[in-house]
Structures are given as structure tokens and as C-alpha cells.
KOLBA-729584 format. One record per residue (C-alpha): residue in one letter; x negated, y negated, z negated. Coordinates in steps of 0.1 Angstrom, whole numbers, plus 2048, in hexadecimal, padded with zeros to 3 digits. Each point is the difference from the previous one (the first is absolute). Last residue first. Layout:
# KOLBA-729584
AXYZ/...
# end
This chain:
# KOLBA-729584
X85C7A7858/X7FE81F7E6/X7F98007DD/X8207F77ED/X8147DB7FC/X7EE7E2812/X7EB7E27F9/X7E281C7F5/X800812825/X7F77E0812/X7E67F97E9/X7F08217FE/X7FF802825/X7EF7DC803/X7E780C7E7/X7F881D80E/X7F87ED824/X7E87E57ED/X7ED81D7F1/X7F6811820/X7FC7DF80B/X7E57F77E5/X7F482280E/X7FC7F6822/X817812813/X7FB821817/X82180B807/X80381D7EB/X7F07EC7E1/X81B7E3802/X81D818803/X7F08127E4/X7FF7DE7EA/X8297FF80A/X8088207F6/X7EE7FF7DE/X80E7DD7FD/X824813803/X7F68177E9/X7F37E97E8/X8207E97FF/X81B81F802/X8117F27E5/X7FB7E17F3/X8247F5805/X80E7DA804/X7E57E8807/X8067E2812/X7E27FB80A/X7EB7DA7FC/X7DE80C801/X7F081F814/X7E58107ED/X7D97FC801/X7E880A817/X7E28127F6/X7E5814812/X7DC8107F0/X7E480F817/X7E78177EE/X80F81C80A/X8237FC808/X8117ED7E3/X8227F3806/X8167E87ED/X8237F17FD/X8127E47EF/X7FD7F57DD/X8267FF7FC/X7FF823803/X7DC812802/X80681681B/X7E080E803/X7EF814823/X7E18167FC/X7EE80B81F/X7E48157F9/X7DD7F97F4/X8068107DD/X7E77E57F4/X8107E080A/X82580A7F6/X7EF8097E0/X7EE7DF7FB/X8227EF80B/X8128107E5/X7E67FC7E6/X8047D6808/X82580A7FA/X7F98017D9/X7FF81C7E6/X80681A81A/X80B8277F4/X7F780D827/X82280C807/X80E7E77E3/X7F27E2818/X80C810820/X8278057F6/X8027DA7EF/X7EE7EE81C/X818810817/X7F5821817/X7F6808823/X7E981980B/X7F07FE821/X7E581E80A/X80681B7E2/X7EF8207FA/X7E27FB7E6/X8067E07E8/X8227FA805/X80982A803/X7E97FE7E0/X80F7E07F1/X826810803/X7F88257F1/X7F07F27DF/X8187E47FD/X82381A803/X8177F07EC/X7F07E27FA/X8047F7823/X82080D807/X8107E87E3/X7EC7E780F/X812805821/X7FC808824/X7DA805805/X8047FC824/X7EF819818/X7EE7FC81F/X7EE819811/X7EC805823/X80181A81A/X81281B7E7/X7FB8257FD/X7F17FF7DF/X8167E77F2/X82080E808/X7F78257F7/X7F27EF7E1/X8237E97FC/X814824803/X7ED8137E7/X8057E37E7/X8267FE803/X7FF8267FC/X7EE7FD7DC/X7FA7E97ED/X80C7DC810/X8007E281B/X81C7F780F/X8037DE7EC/X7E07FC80C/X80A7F9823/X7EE80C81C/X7F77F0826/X7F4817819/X7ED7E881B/X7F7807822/X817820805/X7FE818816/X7F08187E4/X81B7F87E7/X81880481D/X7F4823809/X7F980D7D8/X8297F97FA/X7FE8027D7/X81C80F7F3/X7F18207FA/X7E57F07E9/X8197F87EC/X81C7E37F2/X8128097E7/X8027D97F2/X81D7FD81A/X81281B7F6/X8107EA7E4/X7EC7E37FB/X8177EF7E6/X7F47DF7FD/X80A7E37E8/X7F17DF80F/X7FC7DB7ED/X8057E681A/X7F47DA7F8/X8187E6811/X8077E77E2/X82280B7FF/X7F48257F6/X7FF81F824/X8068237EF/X7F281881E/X80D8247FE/X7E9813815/X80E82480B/X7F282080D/X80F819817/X8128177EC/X7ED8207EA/X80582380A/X7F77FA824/X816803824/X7E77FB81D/X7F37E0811/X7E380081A/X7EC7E67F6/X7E97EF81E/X8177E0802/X7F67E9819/X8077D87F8/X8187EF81C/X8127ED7E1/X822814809/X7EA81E7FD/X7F67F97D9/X8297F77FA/X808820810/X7E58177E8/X8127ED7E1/X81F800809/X7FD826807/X7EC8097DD/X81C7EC7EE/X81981580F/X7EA8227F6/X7E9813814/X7E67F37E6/X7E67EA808/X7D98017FC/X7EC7E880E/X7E67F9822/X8067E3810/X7F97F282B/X7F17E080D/X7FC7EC820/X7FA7DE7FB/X8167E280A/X8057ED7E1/X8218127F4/X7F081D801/X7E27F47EB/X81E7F87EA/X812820801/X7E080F7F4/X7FD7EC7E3/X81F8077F5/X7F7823803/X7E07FB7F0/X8147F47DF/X822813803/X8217F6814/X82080B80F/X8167E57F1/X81E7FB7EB/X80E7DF7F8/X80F7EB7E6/X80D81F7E6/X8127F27E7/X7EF8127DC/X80C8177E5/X7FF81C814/X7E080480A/X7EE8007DD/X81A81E7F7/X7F5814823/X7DA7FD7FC/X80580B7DD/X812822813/X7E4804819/X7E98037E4/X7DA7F8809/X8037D7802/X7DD7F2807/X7FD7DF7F7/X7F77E1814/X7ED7DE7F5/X8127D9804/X8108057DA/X7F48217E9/X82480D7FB/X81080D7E2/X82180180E/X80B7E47E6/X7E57EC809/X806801829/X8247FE7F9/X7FE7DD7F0/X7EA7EF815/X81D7FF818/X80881781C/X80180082B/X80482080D/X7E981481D/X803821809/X7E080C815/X80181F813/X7DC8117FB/X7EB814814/X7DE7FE7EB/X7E47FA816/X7EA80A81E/X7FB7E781E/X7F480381F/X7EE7E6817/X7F77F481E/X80D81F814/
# end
């Protein structure tokens, strides 16, 4: 297998708001929060028109895309033997990805990722993780990890405890790694833990300007680059209308974004340019290409609603 990924298993609901109900709800616009009670979860839910549910979470989508592409790819995450936990497990098979998860009854439901989408096409997510942020060491299928020529991790997965266990076993056993750094609210969450599997355990990590520069508390992207140089791996940025960036040792890559979209939901942008730089890697591109090929996928996935082609 190409490559395997291990994430959150979340079913995306998505709603359209107004400015409005992201202040009211004490939201922090364009970032995620973690919802713990099952019952706020619930009241936010209900005051909204749903406009689509999805089977989705960040490698996940990811995933699908590098399925869509041509590759062969499989997902690790934690579902519950619930209804949710069955849509979501058919809607990864529908997309020809492998699913090494063997689903049981839990105490908590499968996760859930309310996405809030404002007219100008920013998403602000609410996420319940349910069972899904359970994830252990026992989840972790050791065979495909080990057949596998990439596993690619999420850092919204990433926590104390179990959730740690599980991305060691991953990392330890693994070919090669990727990870993404997810979000700048995961960033500063766990900074300590985050630049040592960047600076010690990592291959390809992937991150926006804003995720990478509070990771290594940056005054200017000129320190980005010097760190990209010095941890001699392969850093990709997303740097939004700015474009896109690698570093691989000493050699730097840019392309900038594609003009003229008609843009109508952000969501799923970096996971989708995650899938479509890893297509580009796989198959041996240049790494302007590399870049070139995330960039088309983001694009196509930003002029649509949710985070799947």
C-alpha cells in the first residue's frame, strides 16, 4: 500500500450561518473548538439547516483524495458500532480506501464535526470527537503500518495519553511519516510535543504559515525558511493568498495560488492539497510539481460545498 492514514473519524455536518451566530456562540472565527458535552453539542445543532452530511475528518479527507487520484490507500480511526459509525466506514469503502478498524459498540458515539460555513466562505468547526479521540495503541493495525510506504497523521489526533501510545506505535513501525500540523489551536496546545516529533520523528510535515510560525514562535517567515533549512526534512506551507512553499534541505519551492475561483467553502483546502502534494511525491514529481498538483486539488475543492471531490 502507498499509503495509510491515521486520523480522527469524523462525520462532518455542515450549515451555512451568519456572522452573527459565530459571536453569539463564543466562537474564535476560521479555528475549531473542541466540544466535550454531548448535550452542548446537541443545543448548537439544533438551531441550524443542516446542508449536507459527510463522512469526513482531516487525513481522511485526505485519504479519499489520494484515492481519488489513483493511489492505493487504506485509514486507521475509531468509530463506534453506531449508525453514524456505518455511514461513515461505507462512505470510506465507497471511495476504494481500506479500512483497518474493526468497529465495536463504545460508550461514547462516533465523533462529529459541525462545520459553520459565513457568506464570505471562511468555516469555523465545533467538534465533538466522541470515540473517535479514544483512539489506542490497540487500534493500530501493525501489518498495514508496516506495508505501508507512507503513514500519514493528523494533529488533531494527537493527545495525552492513549492517542499518544497509538501515534508512537505508528511512528516506530512506519516506512516513512508524514503528519500535518492541523490547526493553530493544536499547535499551541501541545508546542513542546509537536516540534520534537518535527524536529526528531517526522519525514513531510505540512502546516499553514500561521500553524508553523507559532510552532517555532517566528517573528518573520525568513525564520521559517531558516528552520525548514536546518531540520533538513521536507516542510510544505500553505500560505493562502501567498501561495505555497516547500523546504527540503537547502532547496526551497514556491508556486503561487490559482486566480480567478469562484470560491464558495474553505473547507477541506489543506487536506485536499495535502492529498494532492502526496500524489505528486508518490509519483516522483518535481517538487514545484509536487506543489503545482496541491494546488489544483485545493482549488477544485474550495469552489464547492464540504471536503471531498
Amino acid at each position: 500500500m502507498q499509503i495509510l492514514g491515521m486520523g480522527n473519524a469524523i462525520v462532518d455536518v455542515i450549515c451555512k450561518v451568519d456572522e452573527n451566530f459565530i459571536s453569539q456562540n463564543n466562537l474564535t472565527k476560521s479555528n475549531m473548538k473542541l466540544i466535550f458535552d454531548e448535550n452542548e453539542f446537541k443545543n448548537l445543532l439544533s438551531n441550524l439547516k443542516i446542508e449536507k452530511t459527510i463522512s469526513g475528518g482531516s487525513v481522511a479527507n485526505s485519504i479519499v483524495g489520494l484515492s481519488q487520484l489513483g493511489n492505493e490507500v487504506g485509514f486507521i480511526g475509531k468509530i463506534s458500532k453506531d449508525d453514524l459509525g456505518e455511514k461513515y466506514e461505507a462512505g470510506l469503502k465507497k471511495e476504494n480506501v481500506k479500512y483497518f478498524y474493526q468497529k465495536k459498540v463504545e460508550t461514547l458515539p462516533t465523533g462529529t464535526c459541525l462545520i459553520l460555513i459565513t457568506p464570505d466562505s471562511e468555516r469555523t468547526m465545533c467538534t465533538f470527537l466522541g470515540t473517535a479521540g479514544k483512539i489506542n495503541e490497540n487500534d493500530v493495525d501493525l501489518e498495514a503500518i508496516k506495508k505501508s510506504d507512507i503513514i500519514f497523521l493528523e494533529g488533531y489526533l494527537w493527545d495525552e495519553g492513549n492517542p499518544k501510545k497509538a501515534f508512537d506505535k505508528a511512528i516506530s513501525n512506519a516506512n516513512k511519516v508524514a503528519m500535518t500540523l492541523s490547526d493553530r489551536f493544536c499547535v499551541d496546545r501541545h508546542k513542546n510535543h509537536f516540534f520534537n516529533l518535527v524536529k526528531n520523528n517526522l519525514d513531510i510535515i505540512f502546516a499553514n504559515e500561521d500553524e508553523i510560525s507559532s510552532l517555532i514562535d517566528a517573528k518573520s517567515f525568513d525564520e521559517v525558511i531558516s528552520f525548514g533549512k536546518e531540520i533538513k526534512k521536507q516542510l510544505i506551507i500553505t500560505r493562502g493568498e501567498k501561495g505555497a512553499i516547500s523546504i527540503c534541505s537547502e532547496k526551497v519551492s514556491e508556486v503561487g495560488i490559482n486566480k480567478d475561483l469562484k470560491i464558495i467553502d474553505l473547507t477541506g483546502a489543506g487536506d485536499l492539497f495535502a492529498a494532492g502534494y502526496l500524489h505528486g511525491y508518490l509519483n516522483n514529481f518535481s517538487q514545484e510539481d509536487c506543489l503545482k498538483k496541491g494546488t489544483e486539488m485545493a482549488s477544485k475543492v474550495i469552489q464547492q460545498i464540504g471536503a471531498r471531490l
